[in-house]
C-alpha positions as a printed Julia matrix, in Angstrom:
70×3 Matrix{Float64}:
 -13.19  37.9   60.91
 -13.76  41.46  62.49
 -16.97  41.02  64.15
 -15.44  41.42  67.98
 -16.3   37.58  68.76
 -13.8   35.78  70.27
 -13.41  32.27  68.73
 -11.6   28.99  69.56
  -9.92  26.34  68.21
  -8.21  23.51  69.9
  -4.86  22.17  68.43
  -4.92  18.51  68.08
  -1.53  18.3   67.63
  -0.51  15.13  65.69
  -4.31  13.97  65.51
  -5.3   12.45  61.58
  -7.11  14.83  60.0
  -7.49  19.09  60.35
  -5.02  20.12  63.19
  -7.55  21.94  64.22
 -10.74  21.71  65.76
 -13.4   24.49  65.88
 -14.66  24.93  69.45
 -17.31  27.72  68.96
 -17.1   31.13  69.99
 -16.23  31.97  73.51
 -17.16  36.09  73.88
 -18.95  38.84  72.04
 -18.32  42.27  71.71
 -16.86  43.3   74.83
 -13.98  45.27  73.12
 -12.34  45.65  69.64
  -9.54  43.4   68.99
  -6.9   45.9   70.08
  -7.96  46.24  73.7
  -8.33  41.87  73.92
  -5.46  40.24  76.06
  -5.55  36.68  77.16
  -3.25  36.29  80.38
  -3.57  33.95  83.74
  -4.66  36.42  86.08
  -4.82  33.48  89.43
  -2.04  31.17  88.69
  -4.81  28.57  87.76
  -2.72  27.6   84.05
  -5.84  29.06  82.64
  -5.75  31.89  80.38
  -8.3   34.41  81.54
 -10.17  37.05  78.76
  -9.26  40.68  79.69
 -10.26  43.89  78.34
  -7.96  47.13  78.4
  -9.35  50.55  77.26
  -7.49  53.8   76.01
  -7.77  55.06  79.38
  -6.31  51.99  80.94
  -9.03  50.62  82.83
  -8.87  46.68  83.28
 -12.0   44.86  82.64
 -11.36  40.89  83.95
 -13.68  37.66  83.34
 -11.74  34.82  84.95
 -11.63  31.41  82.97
 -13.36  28.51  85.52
 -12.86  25.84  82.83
 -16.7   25.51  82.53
 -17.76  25.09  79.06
 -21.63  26.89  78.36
 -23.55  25.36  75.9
 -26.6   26.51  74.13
């Protein structure tokens, strides 16, 4: 896929059926896939959705652990 969304998928992990599970898409379009890290920014265990540009500038949307629906 090369739309910039971020997606997820949760690993069941010995679970009967797929492996994996298809948990929707979590961002959009905030940077191409090149400048996307994932890293735990406040020592929560939580990875947190960064964005680094060619000039180096850090853009930072911490992960709460709130899922959004709708």
């Amino acid at each position: 896929m090369t739309d910039d969304v971020v997606r997820a998928w949760l690993n069941n992990r010995g679970g009967s059926g797929s492996p994996w599970t298809y948990l929707g898409q979590v961002a959009t379009g905030a940077a191409s896939r090149d400048e996307v890290r994932f890293a735990d920014l406040n020592g929560d265990h939580r990875d947190d959705y960064l964005t680094v540009d060619n000039a180096g500038v850090v853009n930072a949307w911490t992960n709460n652990g709130l899922t959004r629906k709708g």
